[in-house]
MIGUKOL-668301 format. One record per residue (C-alpha): residue in three letters; x, y, z. Coordinates in steps of 0.2 Angstrom, whole numbers, plus 5000, padded with zeros to 4 digits. Layout:
<nodes>
ALAXYZ/...
</nodes>
This chain:
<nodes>
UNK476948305038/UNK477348455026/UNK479248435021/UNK480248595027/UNK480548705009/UNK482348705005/UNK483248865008/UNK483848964991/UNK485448984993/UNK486849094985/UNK488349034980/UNK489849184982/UNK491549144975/UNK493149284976/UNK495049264973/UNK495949424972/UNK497149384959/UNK497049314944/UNK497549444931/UNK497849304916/UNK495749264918/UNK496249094923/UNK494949074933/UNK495448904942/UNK495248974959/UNK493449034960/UNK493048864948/UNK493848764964/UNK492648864977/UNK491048864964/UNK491248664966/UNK491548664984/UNK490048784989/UNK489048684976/UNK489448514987/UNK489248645002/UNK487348664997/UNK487048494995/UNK487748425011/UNK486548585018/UNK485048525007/UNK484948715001/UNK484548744982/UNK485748844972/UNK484748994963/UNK486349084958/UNK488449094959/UNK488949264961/UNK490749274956/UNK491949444960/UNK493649354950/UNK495249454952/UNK494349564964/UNK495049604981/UNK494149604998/UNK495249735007/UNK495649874995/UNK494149964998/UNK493549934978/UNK492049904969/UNK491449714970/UNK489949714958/UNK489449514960/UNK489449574979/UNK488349704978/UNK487049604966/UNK486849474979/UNK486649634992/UNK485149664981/UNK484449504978/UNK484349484997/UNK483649654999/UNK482549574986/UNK482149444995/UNK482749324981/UNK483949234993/UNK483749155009/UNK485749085013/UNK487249125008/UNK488648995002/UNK490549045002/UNK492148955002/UNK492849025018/UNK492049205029/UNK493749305022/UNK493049275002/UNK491349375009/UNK492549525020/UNK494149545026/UNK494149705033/UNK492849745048/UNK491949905038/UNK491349765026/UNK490749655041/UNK489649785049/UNK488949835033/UNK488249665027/UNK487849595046/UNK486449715049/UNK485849665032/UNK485949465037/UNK485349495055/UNK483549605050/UNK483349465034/UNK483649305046/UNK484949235031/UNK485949085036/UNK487849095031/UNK489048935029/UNK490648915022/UNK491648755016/UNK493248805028/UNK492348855045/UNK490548785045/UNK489048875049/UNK489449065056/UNK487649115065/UNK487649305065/UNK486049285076/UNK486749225091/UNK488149335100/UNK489349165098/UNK489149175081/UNK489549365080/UNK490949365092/UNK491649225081/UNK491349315065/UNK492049465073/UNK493949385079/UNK494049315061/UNK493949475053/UNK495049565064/UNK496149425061/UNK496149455042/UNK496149625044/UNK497749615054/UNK498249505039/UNK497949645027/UNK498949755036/UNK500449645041/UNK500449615021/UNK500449785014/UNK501949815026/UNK502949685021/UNK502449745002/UNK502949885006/UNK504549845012/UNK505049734999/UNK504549874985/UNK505749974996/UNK507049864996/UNK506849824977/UNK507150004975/UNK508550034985/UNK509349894972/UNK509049994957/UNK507849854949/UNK506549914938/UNK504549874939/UNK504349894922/UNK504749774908/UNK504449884892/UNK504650084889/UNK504850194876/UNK506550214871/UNK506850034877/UNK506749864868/UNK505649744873/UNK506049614888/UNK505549444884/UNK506249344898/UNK505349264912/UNK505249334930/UNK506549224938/UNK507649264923/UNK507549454925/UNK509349524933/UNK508649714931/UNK509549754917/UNK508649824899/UNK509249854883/UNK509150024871/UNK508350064856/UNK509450154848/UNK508450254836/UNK507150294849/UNK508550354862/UNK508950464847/UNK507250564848/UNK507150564866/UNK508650664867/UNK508150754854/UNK506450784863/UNK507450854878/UNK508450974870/UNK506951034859/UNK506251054879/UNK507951154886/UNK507651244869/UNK506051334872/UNK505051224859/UNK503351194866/UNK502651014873/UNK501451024857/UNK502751044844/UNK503950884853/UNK502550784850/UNK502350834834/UNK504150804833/UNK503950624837/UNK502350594828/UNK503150624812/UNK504250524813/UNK503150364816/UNK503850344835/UNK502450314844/UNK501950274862/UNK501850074868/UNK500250084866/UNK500150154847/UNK499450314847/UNK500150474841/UNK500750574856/UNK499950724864/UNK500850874874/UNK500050764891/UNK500850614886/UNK502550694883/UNK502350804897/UNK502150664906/UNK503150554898/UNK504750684900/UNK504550684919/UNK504950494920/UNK506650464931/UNK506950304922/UNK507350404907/UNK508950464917/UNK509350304923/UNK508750324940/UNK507450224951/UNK505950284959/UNK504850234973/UNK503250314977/UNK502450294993/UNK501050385004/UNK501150525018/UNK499750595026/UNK498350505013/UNK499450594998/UNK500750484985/UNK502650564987/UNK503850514976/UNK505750494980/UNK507250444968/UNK508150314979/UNK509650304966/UNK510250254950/UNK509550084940/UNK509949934934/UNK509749994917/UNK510550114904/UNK509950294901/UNK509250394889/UNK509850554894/UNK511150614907/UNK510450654924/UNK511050844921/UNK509950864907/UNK508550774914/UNK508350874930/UNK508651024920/UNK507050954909/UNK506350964927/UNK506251124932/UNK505651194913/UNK504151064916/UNK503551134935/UNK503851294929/UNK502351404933/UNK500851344917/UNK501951184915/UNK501151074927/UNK500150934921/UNK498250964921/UNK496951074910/UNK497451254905/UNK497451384893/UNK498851364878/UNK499751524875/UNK499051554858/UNK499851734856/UNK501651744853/UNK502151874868/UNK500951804882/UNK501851794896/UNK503351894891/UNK502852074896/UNK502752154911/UNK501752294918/UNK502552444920/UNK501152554932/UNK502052584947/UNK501652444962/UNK500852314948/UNK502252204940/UNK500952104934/UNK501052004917/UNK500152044899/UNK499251914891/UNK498651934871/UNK496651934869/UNK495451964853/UNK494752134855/UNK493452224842/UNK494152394836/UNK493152554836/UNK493752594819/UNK494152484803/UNK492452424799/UNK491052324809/UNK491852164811/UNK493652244815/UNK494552134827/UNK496552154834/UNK497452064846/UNK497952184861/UNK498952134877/UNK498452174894/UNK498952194911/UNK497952044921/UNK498252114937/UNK497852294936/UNK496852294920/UNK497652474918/UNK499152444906/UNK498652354888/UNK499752374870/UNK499252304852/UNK500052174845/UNK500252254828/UNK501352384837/UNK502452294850/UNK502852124842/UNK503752204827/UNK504652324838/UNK505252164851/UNK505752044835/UNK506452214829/UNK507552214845/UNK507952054849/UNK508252024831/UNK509352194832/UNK510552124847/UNK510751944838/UNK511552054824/UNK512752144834/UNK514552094831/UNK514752044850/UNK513351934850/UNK514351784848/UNK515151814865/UNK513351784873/UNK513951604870/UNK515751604877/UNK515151604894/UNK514051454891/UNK515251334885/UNK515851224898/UNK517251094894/UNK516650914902/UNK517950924915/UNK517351094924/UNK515451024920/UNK515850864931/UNK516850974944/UNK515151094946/UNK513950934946/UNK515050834960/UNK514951004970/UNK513451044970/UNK512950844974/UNK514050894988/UNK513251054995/UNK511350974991/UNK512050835005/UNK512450985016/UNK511051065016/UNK510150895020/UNK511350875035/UNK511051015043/UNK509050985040/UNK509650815051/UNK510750905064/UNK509451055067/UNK508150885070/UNK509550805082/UNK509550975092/UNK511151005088/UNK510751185081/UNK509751295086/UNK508451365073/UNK509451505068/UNK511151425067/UNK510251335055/UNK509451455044/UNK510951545045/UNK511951405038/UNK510751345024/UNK510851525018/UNK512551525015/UNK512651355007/UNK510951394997/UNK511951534990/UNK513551444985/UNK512251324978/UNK511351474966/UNK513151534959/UNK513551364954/UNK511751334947/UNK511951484938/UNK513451424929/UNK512851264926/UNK511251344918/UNK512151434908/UNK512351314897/UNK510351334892/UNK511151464880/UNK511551344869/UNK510251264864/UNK508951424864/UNK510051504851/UNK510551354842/UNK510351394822/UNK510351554824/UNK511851644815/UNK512351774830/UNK513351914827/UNK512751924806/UNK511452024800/UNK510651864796/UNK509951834813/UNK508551964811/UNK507751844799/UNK508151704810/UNK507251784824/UNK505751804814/UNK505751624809/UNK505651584826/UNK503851474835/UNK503051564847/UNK503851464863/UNK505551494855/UNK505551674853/UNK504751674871/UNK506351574877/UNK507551694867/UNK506451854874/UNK506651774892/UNK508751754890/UNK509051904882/UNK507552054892/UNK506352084904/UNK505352214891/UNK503952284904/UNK502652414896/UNK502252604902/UNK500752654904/UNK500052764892/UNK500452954893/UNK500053114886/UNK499753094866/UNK499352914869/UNK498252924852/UNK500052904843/UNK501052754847/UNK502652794858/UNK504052624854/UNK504852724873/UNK503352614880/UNK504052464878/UNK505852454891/UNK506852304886/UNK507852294904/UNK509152184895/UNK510052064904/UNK511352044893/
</nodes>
């Protein structure tokens, strides 16, 4: 008699953890589905091993995929596994592959649960009730997960261990009470890489800022205006926790509260850093850099337009072949445009002009808030933020009709802008820090000004909007450029 040809088998081991490499789990279930092939006289002609690779995230399992293709292949005739969840644990997955073992007549045993015979309705019922079983798993996991993060962040405890601007945390997990301690000279920068922010400077020159001197990110390279874009946007530099979770299939995240650990800055100045970083152009991603000093400052004056001017190379129709100028044109209209060489010496002119005045110094007064009246405006607006939510909850409850509430929020939202508009104030003082106000030093200050900071002076001091050109408009008229100050 012919003896029957052993089957060749493949051996798949899968643990879903095991971020050190350790690799003691899948070394257990190589061993076992080894034993496995021999108690089934089947010959082992490979292990396929996905370590630290989960079964129900929906992510790439490479080792899985090559023993796919060696069936496909036909190179495999059975399939060797520790338990049926190491192969799937989410019903999508079992579909997938038991097509595959149904049209290739491959056999499928495991250590834990036998011989599983996706040929036989038995054997697919049974396969089918343990996934949905471990799908159910999954599920009931990620929700307890879920409320655990939750719960960890309602407590103020923090899920990292080191930060910049932070010392390094040694201790063991069991060990760790939430709390962190301060570098000092880093804390140092960072507030100096807010107020450089609340300033005007740009994203590009902070870096710069912190580059030079040696203070690099955790994971030693020089920053860049993405990484300390992104880097001031963190709530754990204010000393408050965060928790991100998902609506509708998109991440949202919430700050819960305060931490366990000390901050960098104060809250104030951090969401202050806030709305200068989602400001319109701010937001993280690819985009142009404003390269021209005024880009963005001027508006279109042709009636109906408002739109804003933006500084392009142009080639010149006089001063030689290769004769090129910076212009600033309308981007919505395409109607209004200005050179450079005639409107930014007249704005610095200006600007420069009003810093000089003997009165400038009183642009300040207003600004300067003692802390006593700044914690007064912070606890009421805390206070009218919590009624605008409330009436959010009451209009949800029924308890106002849509128009009661509107109504309401309007006239808290308003109370909420004066005191906002205090509280900003303050910005003042840091945009014209180093300038010498009221001297006639301050024209040359102006001029010594970057790009971004002359940009936030422009933006306190004027809304300049451009004219179109009128009749002679092959000589200059300064009357097309209206300052519309603000103060």
């Amino acid at each position: 008699m012919t003896p029957k040809p052993q089957l060749r088998a493949a051996c798949y081991c899968r643990i879903s953890s095991d971020p050190k490499d350790k690799r003691e789990g899948v070394d257990r279930q190589r061993a076992d589905t080894t034993a496995l092939c021999e108690v089934k006289q089947w010959t082992p002609v490979g292990f396929y091993v996905d370590n630290d690779k989960s079964a129900s995230n929906g992510k790439h399992r490479p080792e899985w995929e090559r023993l796919l293709a060696d069936i496909r292949a036909g190179k495999v005739d059975a399939v060797a596994a520790w338990d049926q969840d190491r192969v799937n644990r989410m019903m999508e997955d079992f579909v997938a592959y038991k097509k595959l073992f149904i049209e290739r007549g491959i056999k499928l045993a495991t250590s834990n649960n036998g011989d599983i015979d996706l040929s036989t309705p038995s054997g697919v019922l049974t396969a089918t009730i343990k996934t949905a079983v471990a799908e159910h798993e999954v599920a009931m996991m990620r929700i307890r997960q879920r409320r655990a993060a939750r719960s960890k962040a309602e407590k103020g405890t923090p899920k990292w261990k080191r930060a910049f601007g932070y010392l390094p945390d040694t201790r063991r997990k069991e060990d760790d009470d939430g709390t962190r301690q301060v570098d000092e000279d880093a804390k140092k920068l960072v507030k100096k890489a807010y107020q450089a922010l609340l300033a005007g400077k740009s994203l590009n020159v902070i870096a710069k800022m912190l580059n030079d001197a040696g203070a690099y990110g955790l994971n030693g390279k020089p920053w860049t205006a993405s990484t300390v874009s992104l880097f001031l946007r963190a709530p754990r530099n204010a000393g408050l926790r965060s928790h991100t979770h998902v609506e509708n299939g998109t991440p949202v995240t919430d700050i819960v509260g305060k931490g366990t650990w000390p901050e960098l800055v104060d809250e104030r100045t951090w969401k202050r850093a806030q709305a200068k970083l989602s400001a319109p152009g701010r937001a993280p991603g690819k985009k142009s850099v404003r390269q021209h000093p005024l880009t963005g400052v001027l508006r279109c004056g042709k009636e109906g337009c408002d739109g804003s001017l933006s500084g392009n190379w142009v080639m010149q129709k006089t001063g030689g072949p290769r004769a090129h100028s910076i212009t600033y044109a309308c981007k919505t209209c395409r109607g209004v445009s200005i050179r450079a060489e005639h409107v930014v010496p007249l704005l610095y002119g200006l600007v420069g002009g009003r810093l000089a005045m003997l009165d400038a110094e009183d642009l300040l007064k207003a600004a300067i808030l003692d802390e006593a009246e700044a914690e007064a405006i912070r606890i009421e607006l805390t206070a009218l933020y919590d009624e605008v939510a409330q009436i959010g909850v009451e209009r949800g409850q029924r308890l106002l009709t849509g128009q009661q509430a509107k109504d309401a929020t309007d006239i808290v939202n308003a109370d909420i802008a004066k005191l906002e508009l205090r509280q900003n104030d303050q910005e003042m003082l840091q945009v014209f820090e180093g300038i010498p106000l009221g001297t006639p030093a301050a024209i040359d200050a102006v001029r010594e000004l970057s790009p971004d900071r002359f940009r936030a002076v422009v933006n306190l001091l004027m809304a300049p909007v451009i004219m179109p050109v009128g009749k002679g408009g092959h000589v200059f008229n300064p009357d097309r450029l209206v300052p519309n100050w603000k103060r």
